[in-house]
VOGU-3710 file (C-alpha; in Angstrom, 3 decimals, decimal comma):
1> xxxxxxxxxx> -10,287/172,362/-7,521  -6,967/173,102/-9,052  -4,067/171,161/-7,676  0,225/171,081/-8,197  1,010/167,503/-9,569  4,653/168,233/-7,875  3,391/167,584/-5,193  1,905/163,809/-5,306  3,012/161,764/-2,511  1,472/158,332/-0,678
11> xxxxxxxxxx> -1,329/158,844/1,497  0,597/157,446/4,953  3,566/159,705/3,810  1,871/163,133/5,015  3,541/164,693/7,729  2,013/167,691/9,688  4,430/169,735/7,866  2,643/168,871/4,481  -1,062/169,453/5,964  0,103/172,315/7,057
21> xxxxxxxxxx> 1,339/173,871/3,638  -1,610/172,141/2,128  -4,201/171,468/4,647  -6,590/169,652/2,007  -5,246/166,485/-0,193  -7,374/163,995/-2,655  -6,671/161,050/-3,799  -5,281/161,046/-7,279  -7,928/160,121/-10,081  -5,176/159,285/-12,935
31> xxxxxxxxxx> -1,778/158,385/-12,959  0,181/161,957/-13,064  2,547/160,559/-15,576  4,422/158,235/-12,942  3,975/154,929/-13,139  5,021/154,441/-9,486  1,692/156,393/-8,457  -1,723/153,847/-7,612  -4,957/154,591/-5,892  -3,215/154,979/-2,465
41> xxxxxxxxxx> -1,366/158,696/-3,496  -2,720/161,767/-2,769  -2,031/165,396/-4,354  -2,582/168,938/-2,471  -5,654/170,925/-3,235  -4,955/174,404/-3,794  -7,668/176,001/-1,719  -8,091/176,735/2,161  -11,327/175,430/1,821  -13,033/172,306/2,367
51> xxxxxxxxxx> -14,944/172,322/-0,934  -19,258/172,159/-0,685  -18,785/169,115/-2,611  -15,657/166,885/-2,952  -14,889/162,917/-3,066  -11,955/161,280/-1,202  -10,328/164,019/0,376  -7,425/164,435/3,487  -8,522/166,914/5,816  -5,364/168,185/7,965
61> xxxxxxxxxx> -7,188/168,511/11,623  -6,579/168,705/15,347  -7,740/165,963/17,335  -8,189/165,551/21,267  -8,498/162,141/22,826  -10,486/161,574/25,466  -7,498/162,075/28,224  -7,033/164,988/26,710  -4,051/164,728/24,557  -3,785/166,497/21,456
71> xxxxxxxxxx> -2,641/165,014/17,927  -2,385/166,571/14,279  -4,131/164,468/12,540  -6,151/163,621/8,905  -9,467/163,254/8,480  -10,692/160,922/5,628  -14,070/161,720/3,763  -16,030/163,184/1,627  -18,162/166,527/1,573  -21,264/166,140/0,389
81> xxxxxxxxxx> -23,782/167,938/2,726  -21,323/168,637/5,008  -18,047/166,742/6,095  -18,650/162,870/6,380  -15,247/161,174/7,735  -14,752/157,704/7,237  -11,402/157,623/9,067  -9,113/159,681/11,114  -5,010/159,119/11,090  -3,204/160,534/14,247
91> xxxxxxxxxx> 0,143/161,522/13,386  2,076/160,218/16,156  5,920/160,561/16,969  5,963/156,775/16,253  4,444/157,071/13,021  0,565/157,698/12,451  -2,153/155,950/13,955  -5,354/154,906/12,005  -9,062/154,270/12,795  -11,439/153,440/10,214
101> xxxxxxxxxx> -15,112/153,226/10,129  -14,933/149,438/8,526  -11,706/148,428/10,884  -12,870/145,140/12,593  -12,314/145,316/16,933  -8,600/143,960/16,090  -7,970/146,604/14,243  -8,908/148,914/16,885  -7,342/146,843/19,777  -3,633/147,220/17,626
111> xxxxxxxxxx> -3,892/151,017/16,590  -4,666/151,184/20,834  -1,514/148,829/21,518  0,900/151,346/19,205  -0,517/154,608/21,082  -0,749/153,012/24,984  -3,776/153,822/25,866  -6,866/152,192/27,038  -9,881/152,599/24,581  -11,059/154,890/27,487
121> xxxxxxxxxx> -8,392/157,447/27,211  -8,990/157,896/23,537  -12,564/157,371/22,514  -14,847/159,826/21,933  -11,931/161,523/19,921  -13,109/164,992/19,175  -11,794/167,105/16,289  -11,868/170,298/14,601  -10,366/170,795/10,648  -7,537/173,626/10,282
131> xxxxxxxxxx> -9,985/174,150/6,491  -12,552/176,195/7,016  -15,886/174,971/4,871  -16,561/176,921/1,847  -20,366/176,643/2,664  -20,020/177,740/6,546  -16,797/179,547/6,408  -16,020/178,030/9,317  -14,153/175,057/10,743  -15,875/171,632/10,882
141> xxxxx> -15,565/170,222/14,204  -16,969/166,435/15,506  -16,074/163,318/17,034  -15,004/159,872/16,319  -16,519/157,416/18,935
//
């Protein structure tokens, strides 16, 4: 995957504007020559598509809550066999809004409390990547329950 060092930024600093100049990011594997950067930036991959196999990658999505409302969002995840997400970050007004597959219930019960809304009126959150997969050639949709 070739990527733009220029780029490099912290993982909760992507805005929709970045996934949607660069709708694929991975975390960085070495320190770019900045001492500032640690395991929690991310760099742009240069590619519209979600590779066939790829490690600790940012997935710029759209995701609808269970109400209905629609969020940009990132998926978290690797692709190995497909698209396995471990996470999924809402990009709210307020800020973004994470869910994690390890987060314990009070986790869940705060990232709730910042969006208002009952665990009804989110979950099942389905999504679909703005990637296409460079095995389907198509967009990966799913849902986080």
């Amino acid at each position: 995957m070739t990527t733009s060092p220029t780029t490099r930024k912290p993982v909760d600093q992507l805005s929709a504007v970045d996934l949607e100049t660069f709708p694929i990011w991975e975390f960085v594997s070495d320190d770019g020559g900045n001492e500032d950067e640690d395991e929690t930036w991310v760099k742009p991959v240069l590619t519209q598509n979600i590779p066939t196999i790829g490690y600790a990658l940012c997935i710029a999505a759209a995701a609808r809550l269970a109400s209905g409302a629609i969020y940009p969002a990132v998926l978290f995840g690797d692709a190995v066999d497909g698209l396995v997400v471990s996470g999924l970050a809402l990009l709210t007004t307020e800020g973004r809004v994470l869910f994690h597959a390890s987060d314990a219930a009070s986790d869940t019960r705060r990232a709730l409390k910042r969006l208002g809304l009952a665990p009804h009126d989110v979950f099942p959150i389905e999504f679909s990547t703005r990637a296409t997969s460079a095995a389907t050639g198509a967009h990966v949709f799913g849902r986080w329950e």
